[in-house]
N, C-alpha and C positions, 0 to 999 in steps of 0.2 A: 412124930415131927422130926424130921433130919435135922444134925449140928453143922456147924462148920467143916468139920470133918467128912460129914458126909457130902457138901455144896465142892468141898477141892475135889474129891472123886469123881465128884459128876461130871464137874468142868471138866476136868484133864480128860475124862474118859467120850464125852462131846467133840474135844477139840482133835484128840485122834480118828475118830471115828471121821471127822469132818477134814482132818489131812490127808485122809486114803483116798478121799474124792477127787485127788487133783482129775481135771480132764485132759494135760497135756504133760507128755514127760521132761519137756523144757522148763518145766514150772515147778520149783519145790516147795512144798508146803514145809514151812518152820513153826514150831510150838515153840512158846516162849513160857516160862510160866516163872513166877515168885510167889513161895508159899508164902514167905516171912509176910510178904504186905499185901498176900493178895490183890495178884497182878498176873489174868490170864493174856493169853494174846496167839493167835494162830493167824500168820500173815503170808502173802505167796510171794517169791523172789525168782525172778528169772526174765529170760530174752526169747520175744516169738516174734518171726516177722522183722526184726532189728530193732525192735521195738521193748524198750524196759517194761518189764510185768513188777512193782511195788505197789505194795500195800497191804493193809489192814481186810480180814475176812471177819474174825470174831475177836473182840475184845470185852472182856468180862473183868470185873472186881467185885470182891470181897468187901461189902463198907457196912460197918453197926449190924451184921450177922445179917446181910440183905446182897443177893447177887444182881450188881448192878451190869445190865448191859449196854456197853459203851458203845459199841457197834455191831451191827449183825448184816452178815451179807449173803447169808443164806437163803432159799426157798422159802423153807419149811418154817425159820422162826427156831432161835435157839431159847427161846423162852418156852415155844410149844415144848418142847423138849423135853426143859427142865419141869416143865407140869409133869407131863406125862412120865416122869422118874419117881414125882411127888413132891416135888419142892411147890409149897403155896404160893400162891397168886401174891398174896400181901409178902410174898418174901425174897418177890424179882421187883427191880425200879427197869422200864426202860427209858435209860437214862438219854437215849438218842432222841428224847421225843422233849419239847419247849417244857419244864415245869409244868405252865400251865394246863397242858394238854394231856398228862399224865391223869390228871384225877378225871377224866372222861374215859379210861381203859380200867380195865380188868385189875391192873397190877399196883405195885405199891405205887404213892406218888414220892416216895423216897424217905 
């Protein structure tokens, strides 16, 4: 079973993996991370078109040794992910989903 320790590796190492994906070079992808409180975040910044590119791609936290997903704006599912590294099902919330709808998935209900 993975620690804590091993859940900030995984993220940080998720959120890089998933900022080389920009599709447009106008567009940077920034990692933000706080180990202290367990606080991931990888958001895109920039102008395509004249058009502002902000916001949130992944946002992840650390809460009672459970990696909650705050947001996922990925394909693939950064939860699949984090299975597939080996982090337990009972030890992602996604957090993006009503309480109540949570205990009908796979994953923690938080």
């Amino acid at each position: 079973m993975a620690n804590i320790e091993d859940y900030r590796r995984f993220i940080q190492n998720l959120l890089t993996e998933h900022a080389l994906q920009v599709w447009d070079e106008r567009i940077q992808a920034q990692i933000i991370v706080d180990t202290e409180k367990d606080h991931y975040l990888l958001l895109y910044v920039g102008w395509r078109n004249q058009k502002r590119v902000y916001g949130p791609v992944l946002h992840l936290d650390i809460i009672d040794s459970k990696i909650w997903i705050q947001q996922d704006g990925t394909e693939v599912g950064i939860a699949n992910e984090l299975v597939n590294l080996g982090v337990p099902k009972q030890d992602i919330v996604l957090a993006f989903d009503p309480p109540l709808v949570r205990q009908f998935t796979d994953f923690s209900v938080g």
